[in-house]
DORO-575351 format. One line per 3 residues: for each residue x, y, z of N, C-alpha, C. Coordinates in pm, whole numbers. Atoms other than C-alpha are relative to their C-alpha. Layout:
BEGIN
X,Y,Z,X,Y,Z,X,Y,Z ~ ...
//
This chain:
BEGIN
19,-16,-144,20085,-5548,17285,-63,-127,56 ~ 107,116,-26,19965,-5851,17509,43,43,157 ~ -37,1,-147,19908,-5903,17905,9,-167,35
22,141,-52,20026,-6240,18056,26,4,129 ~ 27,-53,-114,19917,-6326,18373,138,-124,37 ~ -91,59,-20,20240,-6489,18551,2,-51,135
-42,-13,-99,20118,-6558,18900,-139,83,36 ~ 87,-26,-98,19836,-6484,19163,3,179,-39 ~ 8,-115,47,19787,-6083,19054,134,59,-1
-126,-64,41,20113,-6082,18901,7,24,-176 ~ 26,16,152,20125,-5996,18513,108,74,-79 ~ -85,-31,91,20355,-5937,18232,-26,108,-104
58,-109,92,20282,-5635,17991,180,9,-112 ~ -114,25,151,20484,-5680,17637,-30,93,-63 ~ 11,-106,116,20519,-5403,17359,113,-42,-66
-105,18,145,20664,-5463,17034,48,99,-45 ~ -51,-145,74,20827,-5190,16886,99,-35,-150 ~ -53,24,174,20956,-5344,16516,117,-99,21
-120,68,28,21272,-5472,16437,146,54,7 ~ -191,-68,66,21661,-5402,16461,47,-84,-113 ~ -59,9,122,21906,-5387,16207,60,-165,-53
-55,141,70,21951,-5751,16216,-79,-114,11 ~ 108,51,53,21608,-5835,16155,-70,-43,166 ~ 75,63,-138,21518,-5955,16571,-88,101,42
137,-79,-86,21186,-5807,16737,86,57,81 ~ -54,-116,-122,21234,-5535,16998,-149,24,102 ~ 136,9,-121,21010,-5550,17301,30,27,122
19,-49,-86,20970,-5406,17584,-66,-61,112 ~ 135,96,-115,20802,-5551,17961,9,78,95 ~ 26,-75,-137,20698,-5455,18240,-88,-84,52
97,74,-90,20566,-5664,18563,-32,73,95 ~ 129,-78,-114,20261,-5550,18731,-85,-66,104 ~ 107,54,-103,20111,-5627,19064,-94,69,53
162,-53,6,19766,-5597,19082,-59,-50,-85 ~ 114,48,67,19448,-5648,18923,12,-3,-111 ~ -62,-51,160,19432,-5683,18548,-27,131,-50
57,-146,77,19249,-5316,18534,142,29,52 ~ -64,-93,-47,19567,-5205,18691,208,-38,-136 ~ -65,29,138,19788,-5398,18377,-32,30,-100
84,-53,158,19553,-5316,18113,88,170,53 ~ 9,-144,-74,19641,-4929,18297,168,20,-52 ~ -139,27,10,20023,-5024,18299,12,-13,-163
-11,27,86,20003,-5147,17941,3,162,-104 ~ 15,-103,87,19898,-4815,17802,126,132,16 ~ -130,-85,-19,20160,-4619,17987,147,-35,-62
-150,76,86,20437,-4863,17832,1,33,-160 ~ 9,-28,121,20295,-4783,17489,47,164,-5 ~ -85,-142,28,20362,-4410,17531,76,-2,15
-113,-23,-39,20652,-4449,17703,74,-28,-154 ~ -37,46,123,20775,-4656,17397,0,84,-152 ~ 19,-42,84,20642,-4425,17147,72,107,10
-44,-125,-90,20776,-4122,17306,189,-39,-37 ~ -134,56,-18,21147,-4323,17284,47,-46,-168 ~ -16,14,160,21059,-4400,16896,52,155,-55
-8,-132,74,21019,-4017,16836,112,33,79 ~ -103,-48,-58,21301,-3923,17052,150,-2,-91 ~ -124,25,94,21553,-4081,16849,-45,-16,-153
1,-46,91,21603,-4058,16491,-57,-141,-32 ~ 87,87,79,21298,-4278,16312,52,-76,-90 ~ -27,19,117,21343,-4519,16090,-53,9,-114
90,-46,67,21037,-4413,15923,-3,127,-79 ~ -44,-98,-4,21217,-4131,15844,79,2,-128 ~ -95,76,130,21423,-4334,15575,-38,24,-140
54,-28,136,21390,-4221,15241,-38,-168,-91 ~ 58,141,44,21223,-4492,14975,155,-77,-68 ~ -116,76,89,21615,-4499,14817,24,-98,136
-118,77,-128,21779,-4604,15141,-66,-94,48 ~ 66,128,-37,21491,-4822,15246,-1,-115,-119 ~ -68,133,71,21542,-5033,14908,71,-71,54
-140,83,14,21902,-5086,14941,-8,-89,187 ~ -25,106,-112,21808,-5200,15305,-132,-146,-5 ~ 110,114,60,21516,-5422,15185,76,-109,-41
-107,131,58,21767,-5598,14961,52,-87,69 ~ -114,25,-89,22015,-5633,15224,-90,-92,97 ~ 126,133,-90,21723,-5825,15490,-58,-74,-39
87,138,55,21485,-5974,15291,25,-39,-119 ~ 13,87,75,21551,-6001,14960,75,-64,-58 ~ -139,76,20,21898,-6133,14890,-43,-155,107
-10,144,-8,21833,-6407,15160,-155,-100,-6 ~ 120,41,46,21489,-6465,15029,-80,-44,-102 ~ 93,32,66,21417,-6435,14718,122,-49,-163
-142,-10,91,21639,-6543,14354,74,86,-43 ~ -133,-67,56,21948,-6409,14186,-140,81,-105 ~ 86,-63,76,21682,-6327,13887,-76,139,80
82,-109,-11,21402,-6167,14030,89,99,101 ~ -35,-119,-28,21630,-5955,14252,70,114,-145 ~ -55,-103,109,21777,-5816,13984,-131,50,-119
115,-65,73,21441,-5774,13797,-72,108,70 ~ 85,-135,-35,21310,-5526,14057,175,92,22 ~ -122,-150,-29,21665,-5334,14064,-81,74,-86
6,-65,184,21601,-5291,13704,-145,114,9 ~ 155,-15,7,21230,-5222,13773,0,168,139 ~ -9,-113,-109,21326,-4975,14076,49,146,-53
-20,-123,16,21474,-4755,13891,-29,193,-79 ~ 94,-89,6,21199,-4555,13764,-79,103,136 ~ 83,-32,-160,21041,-4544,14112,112,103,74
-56,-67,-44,21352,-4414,14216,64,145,-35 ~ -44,-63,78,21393,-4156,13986,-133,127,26 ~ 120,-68,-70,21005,-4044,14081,-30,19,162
20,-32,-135,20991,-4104,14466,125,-47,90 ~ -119,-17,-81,21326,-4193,14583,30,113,152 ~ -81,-113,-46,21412,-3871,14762,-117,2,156
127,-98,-63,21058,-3870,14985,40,-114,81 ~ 36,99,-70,21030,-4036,15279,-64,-47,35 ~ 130,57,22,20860,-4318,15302,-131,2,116
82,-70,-61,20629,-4223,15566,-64,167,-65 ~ 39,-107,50,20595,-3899,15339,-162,-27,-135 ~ 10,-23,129,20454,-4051,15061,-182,-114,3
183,3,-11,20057,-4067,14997,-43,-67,-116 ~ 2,54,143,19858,-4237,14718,-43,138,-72 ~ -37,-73,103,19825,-3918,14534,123,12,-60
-88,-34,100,20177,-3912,14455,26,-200,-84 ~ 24,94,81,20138,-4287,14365,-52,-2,-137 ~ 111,-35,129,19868,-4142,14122,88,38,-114
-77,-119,55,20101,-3908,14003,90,-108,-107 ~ -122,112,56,20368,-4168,13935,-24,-91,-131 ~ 50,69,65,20136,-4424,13764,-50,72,-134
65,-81,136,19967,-4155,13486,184,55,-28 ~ -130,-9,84,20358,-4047,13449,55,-63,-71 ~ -45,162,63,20444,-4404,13343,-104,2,-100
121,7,176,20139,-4408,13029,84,75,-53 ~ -63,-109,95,20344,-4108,12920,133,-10,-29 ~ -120,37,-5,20691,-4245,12950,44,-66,-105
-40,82,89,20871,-4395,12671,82,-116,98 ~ -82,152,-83,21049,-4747,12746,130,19,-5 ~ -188,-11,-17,21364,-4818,12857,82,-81,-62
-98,100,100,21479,-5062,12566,-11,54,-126 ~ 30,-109,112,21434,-4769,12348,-82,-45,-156 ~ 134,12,84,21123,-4909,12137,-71,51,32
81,-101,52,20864,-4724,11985,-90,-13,152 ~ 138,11,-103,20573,-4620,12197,9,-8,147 ~ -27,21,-125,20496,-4636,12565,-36,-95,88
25,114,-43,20497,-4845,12852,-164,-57,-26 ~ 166,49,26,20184,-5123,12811,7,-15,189 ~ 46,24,-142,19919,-5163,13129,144,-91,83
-12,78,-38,20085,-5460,13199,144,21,108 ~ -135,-41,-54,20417,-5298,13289,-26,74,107 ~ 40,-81,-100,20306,-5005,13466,-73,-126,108
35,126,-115,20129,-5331,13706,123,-37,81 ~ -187,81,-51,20515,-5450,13726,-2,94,169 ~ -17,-118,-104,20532,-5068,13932,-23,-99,88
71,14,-102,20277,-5133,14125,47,-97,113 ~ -44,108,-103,20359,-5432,14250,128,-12,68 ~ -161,-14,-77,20714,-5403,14359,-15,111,150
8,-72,-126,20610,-5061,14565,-114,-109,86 ~ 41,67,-96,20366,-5253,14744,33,-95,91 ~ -117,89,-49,20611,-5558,14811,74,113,74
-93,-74,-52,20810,-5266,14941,-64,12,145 ~ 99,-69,-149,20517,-5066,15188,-15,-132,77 ~ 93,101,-109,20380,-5420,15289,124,-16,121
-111,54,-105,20772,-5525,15437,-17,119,118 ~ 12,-109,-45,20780,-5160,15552,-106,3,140 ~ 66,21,-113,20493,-5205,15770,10,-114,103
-5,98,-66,20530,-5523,15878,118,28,109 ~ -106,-56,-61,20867,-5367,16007,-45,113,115 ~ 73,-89,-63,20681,-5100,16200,72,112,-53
-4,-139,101,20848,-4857,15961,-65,130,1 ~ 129,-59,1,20540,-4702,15910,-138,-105,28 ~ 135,70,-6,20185,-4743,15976,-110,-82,-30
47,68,94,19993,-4845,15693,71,14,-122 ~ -5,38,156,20034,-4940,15307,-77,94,-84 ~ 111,-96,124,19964,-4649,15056,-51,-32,-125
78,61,119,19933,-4874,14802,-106,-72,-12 ~ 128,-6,21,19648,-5018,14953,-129,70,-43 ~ 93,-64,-13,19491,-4730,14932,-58,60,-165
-39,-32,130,19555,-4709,14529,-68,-121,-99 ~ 77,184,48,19336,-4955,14311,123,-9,-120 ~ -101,10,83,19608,-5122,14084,-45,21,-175
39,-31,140,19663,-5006,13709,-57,-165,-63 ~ 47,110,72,19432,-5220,13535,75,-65,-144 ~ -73,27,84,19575,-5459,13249,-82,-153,-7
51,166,87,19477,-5830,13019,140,-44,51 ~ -102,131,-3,19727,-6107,13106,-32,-56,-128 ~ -27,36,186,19825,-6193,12726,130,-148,58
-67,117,-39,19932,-6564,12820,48,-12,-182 ~ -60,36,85,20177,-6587,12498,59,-113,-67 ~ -54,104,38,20321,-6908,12545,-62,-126,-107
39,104,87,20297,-7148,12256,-16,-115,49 ~ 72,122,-99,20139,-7464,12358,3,-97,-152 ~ 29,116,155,20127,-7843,12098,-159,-14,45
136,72,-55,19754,-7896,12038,2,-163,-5 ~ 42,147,-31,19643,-8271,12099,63,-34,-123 ~ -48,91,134,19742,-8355,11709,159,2,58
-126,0,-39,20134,-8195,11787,62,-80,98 ~ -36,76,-118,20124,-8343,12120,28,-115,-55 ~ -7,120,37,20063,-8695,11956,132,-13,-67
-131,4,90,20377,-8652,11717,97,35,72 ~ -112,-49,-82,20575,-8498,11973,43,-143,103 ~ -31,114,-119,20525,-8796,12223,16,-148,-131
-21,119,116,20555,-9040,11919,178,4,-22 ~ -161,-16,26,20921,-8870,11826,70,-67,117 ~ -39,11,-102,21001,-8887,12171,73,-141,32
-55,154,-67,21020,-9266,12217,134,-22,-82 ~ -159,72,63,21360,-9272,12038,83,91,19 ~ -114,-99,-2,21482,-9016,12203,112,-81,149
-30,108,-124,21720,-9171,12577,-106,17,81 ~ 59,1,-85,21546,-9245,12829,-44,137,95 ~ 8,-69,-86,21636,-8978,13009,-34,178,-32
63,-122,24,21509,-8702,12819,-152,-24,-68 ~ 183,14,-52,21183,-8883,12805,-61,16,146 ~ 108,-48,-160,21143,-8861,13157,-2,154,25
14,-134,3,21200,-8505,13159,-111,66,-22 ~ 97,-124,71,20962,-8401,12923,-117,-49,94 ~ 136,75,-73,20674,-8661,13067,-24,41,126
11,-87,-167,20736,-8510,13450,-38,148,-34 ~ 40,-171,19,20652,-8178,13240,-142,5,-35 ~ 127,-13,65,20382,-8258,13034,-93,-87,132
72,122,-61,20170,-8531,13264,-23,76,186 ~ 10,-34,-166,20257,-8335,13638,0,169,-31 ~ -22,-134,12,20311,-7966,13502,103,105,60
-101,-81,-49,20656,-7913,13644,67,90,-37 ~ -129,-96,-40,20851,-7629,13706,124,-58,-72 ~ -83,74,0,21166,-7718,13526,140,-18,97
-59,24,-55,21361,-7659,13793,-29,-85,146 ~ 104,108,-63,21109,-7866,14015,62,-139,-44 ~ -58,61,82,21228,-8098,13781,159,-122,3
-162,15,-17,21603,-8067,13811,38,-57,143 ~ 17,10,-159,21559,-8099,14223,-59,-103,12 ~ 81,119,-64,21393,-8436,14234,137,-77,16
-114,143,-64,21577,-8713,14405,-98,-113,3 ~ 99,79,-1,21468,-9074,14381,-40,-19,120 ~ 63,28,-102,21389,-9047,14720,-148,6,21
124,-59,9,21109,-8851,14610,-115,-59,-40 ~ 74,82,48,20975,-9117,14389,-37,-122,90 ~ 53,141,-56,20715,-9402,14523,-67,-80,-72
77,92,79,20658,-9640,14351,-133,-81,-15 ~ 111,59,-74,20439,-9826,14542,-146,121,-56 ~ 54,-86,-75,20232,-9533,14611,-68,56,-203
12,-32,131,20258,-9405,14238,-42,178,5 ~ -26,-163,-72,20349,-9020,14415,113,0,-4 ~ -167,-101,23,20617,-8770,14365,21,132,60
-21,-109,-101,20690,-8559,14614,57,169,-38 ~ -95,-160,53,20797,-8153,14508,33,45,77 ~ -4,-119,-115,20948,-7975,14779,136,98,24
-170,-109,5,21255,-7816,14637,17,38,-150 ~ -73,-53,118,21425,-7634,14306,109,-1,-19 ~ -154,12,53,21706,-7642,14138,18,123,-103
-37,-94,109,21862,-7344,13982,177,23,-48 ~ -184,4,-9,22197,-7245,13831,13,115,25 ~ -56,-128,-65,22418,-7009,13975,136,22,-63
-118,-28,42,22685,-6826,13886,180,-72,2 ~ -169,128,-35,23075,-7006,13802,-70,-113,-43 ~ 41,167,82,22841,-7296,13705,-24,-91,111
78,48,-85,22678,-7552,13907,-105,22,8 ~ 189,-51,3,22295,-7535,14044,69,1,177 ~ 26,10,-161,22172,-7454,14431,-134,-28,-44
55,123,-48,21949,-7669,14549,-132,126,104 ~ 68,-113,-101,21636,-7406,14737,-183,-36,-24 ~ 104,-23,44,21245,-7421,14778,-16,-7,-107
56,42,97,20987,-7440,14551,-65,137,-30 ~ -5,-131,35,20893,-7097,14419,-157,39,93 ~ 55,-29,-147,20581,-7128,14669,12,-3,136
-96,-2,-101,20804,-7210,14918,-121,-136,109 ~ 65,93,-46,20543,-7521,14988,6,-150,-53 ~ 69,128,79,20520,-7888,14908,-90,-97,-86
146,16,50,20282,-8074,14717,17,-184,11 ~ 3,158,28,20236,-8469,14673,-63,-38,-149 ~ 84,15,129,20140,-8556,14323,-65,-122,-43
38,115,62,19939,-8857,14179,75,7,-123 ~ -93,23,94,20198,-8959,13890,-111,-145,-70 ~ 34,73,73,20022,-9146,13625,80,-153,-104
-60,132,-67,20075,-9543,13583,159,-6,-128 ~ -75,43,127,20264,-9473,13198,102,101,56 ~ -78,-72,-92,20500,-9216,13407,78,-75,32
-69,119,-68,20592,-9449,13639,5,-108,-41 ~ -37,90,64,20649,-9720,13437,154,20,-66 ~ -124,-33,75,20917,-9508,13232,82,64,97
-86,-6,-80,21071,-9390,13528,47,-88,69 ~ -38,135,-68,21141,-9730,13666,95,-52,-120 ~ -93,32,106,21275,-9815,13329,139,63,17
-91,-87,-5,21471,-9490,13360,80,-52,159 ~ -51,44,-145,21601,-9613,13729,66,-115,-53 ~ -78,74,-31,21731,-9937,13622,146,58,-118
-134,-50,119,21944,-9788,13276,73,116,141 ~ -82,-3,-67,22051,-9551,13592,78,-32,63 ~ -95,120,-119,22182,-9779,13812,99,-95,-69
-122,46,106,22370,-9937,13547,159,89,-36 ~ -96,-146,12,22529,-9600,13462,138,18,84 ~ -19,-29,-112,22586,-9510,13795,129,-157,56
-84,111,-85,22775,-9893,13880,120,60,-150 ~ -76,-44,99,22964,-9782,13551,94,88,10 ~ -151,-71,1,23161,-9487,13620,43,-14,185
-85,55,-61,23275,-9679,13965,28,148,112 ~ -49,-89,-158,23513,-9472,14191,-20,122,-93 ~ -12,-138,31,23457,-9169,13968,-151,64,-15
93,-58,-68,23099,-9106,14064,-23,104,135 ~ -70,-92,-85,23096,-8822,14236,-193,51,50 ~ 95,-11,-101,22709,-8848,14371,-53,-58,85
-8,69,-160,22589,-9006,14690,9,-130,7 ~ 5,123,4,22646,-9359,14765,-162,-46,-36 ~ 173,24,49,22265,-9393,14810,-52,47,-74
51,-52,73,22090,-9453,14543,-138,128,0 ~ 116,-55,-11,21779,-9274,14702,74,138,-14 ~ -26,-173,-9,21971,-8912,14765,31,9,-151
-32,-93,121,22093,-8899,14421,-128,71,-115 ~ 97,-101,21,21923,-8670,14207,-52,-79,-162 ~ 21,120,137,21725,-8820,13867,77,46,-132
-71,-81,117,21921,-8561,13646,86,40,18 ~ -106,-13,-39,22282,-8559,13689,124,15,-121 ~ -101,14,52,22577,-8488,13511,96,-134,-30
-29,152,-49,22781,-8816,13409,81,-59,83 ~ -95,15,-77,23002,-8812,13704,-128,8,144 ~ 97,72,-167,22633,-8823,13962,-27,160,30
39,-124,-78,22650,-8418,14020,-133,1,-71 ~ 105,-66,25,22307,-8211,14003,21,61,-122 ~ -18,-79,146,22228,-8144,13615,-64,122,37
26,-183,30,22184,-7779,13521,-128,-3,-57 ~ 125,-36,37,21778,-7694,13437,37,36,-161 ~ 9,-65,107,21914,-7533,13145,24,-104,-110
-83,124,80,22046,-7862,12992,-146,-1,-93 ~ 168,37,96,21622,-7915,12886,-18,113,-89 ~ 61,-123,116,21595,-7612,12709,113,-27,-127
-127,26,118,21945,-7681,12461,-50,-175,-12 ~ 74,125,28,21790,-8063,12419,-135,42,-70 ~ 110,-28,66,21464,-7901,12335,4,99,-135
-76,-51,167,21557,-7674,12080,28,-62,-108 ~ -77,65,121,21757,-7906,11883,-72,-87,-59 ~ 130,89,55,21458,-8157,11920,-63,61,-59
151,-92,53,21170,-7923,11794,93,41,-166 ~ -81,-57,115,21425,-7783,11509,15,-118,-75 ~ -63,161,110,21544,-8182,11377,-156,-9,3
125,77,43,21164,-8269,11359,-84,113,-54 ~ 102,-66,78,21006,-7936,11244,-113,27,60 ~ 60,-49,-65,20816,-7856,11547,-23,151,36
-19,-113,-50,20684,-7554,11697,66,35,101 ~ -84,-50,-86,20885,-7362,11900,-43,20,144 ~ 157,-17,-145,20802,-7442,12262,100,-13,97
-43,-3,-92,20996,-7450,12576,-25,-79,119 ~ 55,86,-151,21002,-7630,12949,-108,14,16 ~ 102,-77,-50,20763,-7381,13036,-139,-32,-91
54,9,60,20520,-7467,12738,-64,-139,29 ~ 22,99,-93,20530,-7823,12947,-138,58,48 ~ 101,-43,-153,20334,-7678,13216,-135,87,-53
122,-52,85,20118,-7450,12985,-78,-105,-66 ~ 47,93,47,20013,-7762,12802,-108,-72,91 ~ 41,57,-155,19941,-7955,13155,-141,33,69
104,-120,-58,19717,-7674,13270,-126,-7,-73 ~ 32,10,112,19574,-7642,12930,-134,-135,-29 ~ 93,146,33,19457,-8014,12883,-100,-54,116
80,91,-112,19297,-8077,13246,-72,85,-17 ~ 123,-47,-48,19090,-7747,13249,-135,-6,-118 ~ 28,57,165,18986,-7848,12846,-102,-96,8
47,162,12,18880,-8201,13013,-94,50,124 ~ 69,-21,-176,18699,-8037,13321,24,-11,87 ~ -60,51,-107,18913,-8083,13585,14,147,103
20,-114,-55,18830,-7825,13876,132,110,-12 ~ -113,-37,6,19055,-7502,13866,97,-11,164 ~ -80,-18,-118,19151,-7519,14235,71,-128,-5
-70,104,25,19265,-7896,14165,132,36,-92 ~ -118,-29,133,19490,-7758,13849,60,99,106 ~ -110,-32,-87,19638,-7499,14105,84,-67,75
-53,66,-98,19734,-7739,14346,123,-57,-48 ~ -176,85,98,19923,-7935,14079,85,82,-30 ~ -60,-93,42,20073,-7656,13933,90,88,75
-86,-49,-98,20205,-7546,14246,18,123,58 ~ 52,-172,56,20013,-7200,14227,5,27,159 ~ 44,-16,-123,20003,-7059,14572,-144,6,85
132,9,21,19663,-7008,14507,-85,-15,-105 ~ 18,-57,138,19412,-6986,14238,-64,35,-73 ~ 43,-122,48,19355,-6687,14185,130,14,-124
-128,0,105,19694,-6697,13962,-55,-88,-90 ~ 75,124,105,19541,-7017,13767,-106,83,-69 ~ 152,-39,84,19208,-6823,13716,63,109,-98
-11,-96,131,19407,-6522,13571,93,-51,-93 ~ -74,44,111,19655,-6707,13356,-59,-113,-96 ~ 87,124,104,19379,-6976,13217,-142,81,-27
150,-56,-4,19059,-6715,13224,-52,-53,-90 ~ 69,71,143,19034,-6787,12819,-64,-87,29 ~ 15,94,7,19023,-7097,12878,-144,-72,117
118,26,-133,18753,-7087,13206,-122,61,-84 ~ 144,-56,51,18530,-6858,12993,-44,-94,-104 ~ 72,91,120,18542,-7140,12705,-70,-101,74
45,96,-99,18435,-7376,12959,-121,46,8 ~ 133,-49,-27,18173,-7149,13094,-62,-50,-101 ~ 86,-5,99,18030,-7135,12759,-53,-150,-35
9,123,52,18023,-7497,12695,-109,-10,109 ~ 72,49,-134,17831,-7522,13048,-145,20,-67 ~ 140,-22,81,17526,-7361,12838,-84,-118,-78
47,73,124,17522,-7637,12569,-65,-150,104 ~ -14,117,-25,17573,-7893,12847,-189,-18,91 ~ 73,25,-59,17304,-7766,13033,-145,-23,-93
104,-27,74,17074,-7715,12749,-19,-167,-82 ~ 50,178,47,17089,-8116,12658,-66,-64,135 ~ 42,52,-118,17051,-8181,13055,-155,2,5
164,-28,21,16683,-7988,13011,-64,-70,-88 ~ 45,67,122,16611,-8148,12669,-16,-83,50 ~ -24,168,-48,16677,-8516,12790,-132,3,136
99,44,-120,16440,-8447,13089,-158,-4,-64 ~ 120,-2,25,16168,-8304,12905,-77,-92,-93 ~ 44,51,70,16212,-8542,12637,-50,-160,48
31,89,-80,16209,-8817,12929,-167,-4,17 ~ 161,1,-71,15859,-8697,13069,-88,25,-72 ~ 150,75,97,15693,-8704,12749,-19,-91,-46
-26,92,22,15771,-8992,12680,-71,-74,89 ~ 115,84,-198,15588,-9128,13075,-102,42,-51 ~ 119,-45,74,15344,-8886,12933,-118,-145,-109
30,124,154,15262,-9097,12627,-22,-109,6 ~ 49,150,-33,15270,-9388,12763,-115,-5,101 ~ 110,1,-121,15074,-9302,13071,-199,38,-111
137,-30,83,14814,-9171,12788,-52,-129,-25 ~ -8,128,118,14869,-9493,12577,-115,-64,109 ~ 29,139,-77,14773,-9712,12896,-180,52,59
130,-121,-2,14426,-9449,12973,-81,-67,-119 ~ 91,-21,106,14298,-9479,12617,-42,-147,-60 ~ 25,142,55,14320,-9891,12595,-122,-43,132
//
């Protein structure tokens, strides 16, 4: 609701009333002459009127939780969110829909949330192994209906969010990923130098900046400054079906600027001129942009956008010919994380790099690693005290010394 004044005691009175089916606001006005008590007055009559015109016709609040999915999909999350995770909450929906489907979502309270969540402890899994779902899953729930209520409201659907009203199933984040300690690392970046160029820069934009590998795949040398010794993130690269990648955001759907370290950029300049060689090489059958700046640093040998997945079938085969542990893109970025909060490097700084939206995600996927810290803070402080006291007996002692002569 707002009042704008348009004019010597002339004023505008707005009401929102949600959204139509093809996602645009719906609003209502009315111009009032007179005082603003007599708009504020006007304003309230437009809200009943409005409300009165909601209940009249058939609600959409009215929508069961199935039919509001499949229209969820259909608005926000097909042109919002990836091919993956939509298909990870189908998969994930269809428990929910099996328990509250039928109710409508304006029906549905956090007791039957309750209900839902202690049904799921008792549930066997759906990849027919032993035992039942862990915390961590039952969380999955949670979170999807809430992604659901929050759109829901925001839609004027309904009123509020019942899953606020529901404290989420508690659960440990069991960060699994295998990580090289400092010795592996050394042998890993030792192998490395004889591997091409261009699957040293890969890994080094993983390990050294903590990319995303499809962060990764999406850089253009436009991105790179040399000068500057910054690397701009502000897109992904994924593959899509039939083959190829699209080109979309960054899974925070924000930018970042990175400080790129000087042995980085050294080997990506290397890596730039063996490109440009390449690149004058296959002639008229380059098939990516004239300018060198738009093209992308990981390309197919005809200039298109390489496939993300290319680093994981390169990594494999590497880790397997040398007798490494088994580690992944992603084990990049775990490493990254790993080594700055190890060295003391604040955690809201390691979000930033990392590309966390916030971090509160950093604190719960590195906690271990914050509580080993903590602990160290004890030892550090307990030399800080020592060193002082052993300072001021020392003034002591002397201040005696210089007394007793």
């Amino acid at each position: 609701m707002s009042i704008e004044q348009r004019g010597k005691n002339i004023w505008r009175v707005t009401i929102s009333n949600g959204y139509d089916q093809r996602g645009r606001q719906v609003r209502y006005t009315n111009t009032i002459h007179g005082s603003y008590k007599d708009a504020t007055t006007a304003e309230k009559l437009l809200a009943a009127e409005v409300a009165k015109k909601r209940q009249a016709k058939e609600s959409p609040k009215k929508m069961s939780l199935h039919d509001f999915f499949a229209y969820w999909l259909e608005n926000y999350a097909r042109p919002h969110l990836a091919e993956k995770t939509i298909a990870l909450y189908i998969y994930e929906f269809r428990r929910i829909d099996t328990a509250l489907g039928s109710k409508s979502i304006d029906k549905i309270e956090p007791r039957h949330l309750l209900m839902f969540y202690d049904n799921l402890r008792k549930c066997p899994r759906l990849d027919q192994r032993g035992g039942h779902l862990s915390a961590t899953s039952i969380r999955k729930y949670h979170t999807l209906l809430h992604l659901l209520f929050k759109r829901a409201v925001r839609w004027q659907m309904i009123f509020s969010n019942p899953v606020d009203k529901v404290d989420p199933p508690a659960y440990k984040y069991q960060n699994e990923k295998t990580i090289l300690d400092k010795e592996q690392a050394g042998r890993f970046l030792l192998l490395l130098k004889d591997e091409p160029l261009k699957h040293q820069a890969w890994s080094i934009l993983a390990i050294a900046l903590g990319l995303r590998r499809g962060e990764i795949f999406a850089l253009q040398w436009k991105h790179i400054n040399f000068a500057a010794k910054t690397i701009l993130i502000e897109q992904s690269s994924k593959a899509k079906k039939g083959g190829g990648v699209v080109i979309g955001p960054t899974k925070s759907r924000r930018a970042r600027l990175l400080s790129a370290p000087d042995s980085l950029m050294q080997l990506l300049d290397a890596y730039r001129t063996e490109y440009s060689v390449l690149r004058e090489e296959t002639a008229n059958k380059w098939d990516g942009a004239s300018d060198l700046t738009e093209n992308f640093l990981f390309t197919t040998w005809n200039g298109l956008p390489g496939c993300p997945d290319a680093m994981n079938t390169w990594l494999r085969r590497f880790v397997k010919a040398h007798d490494l542990p088994k580690i992944s893109p992603h084990s990049f970025r775990h490493m990254a994380a790993t080594y700055l909060i190890t060295a003391g490097v604040d955690i809201r700084t390691v979000a930033g790099k990392l590309g966390h939206a916030n971090s509160t995600t950093t604190q719960l996927v590195y906690s271990h690693l914050l509580r080993q810290a903590e602990y160290e803070t004890a030892d550090v402080m307990d030399g800080i005290l020592q060193d002082s006291l052993k300072n001021a007996e020392q003034r002591q002692c002397g201040h005696d010394g210089k007394h007793q002569k």
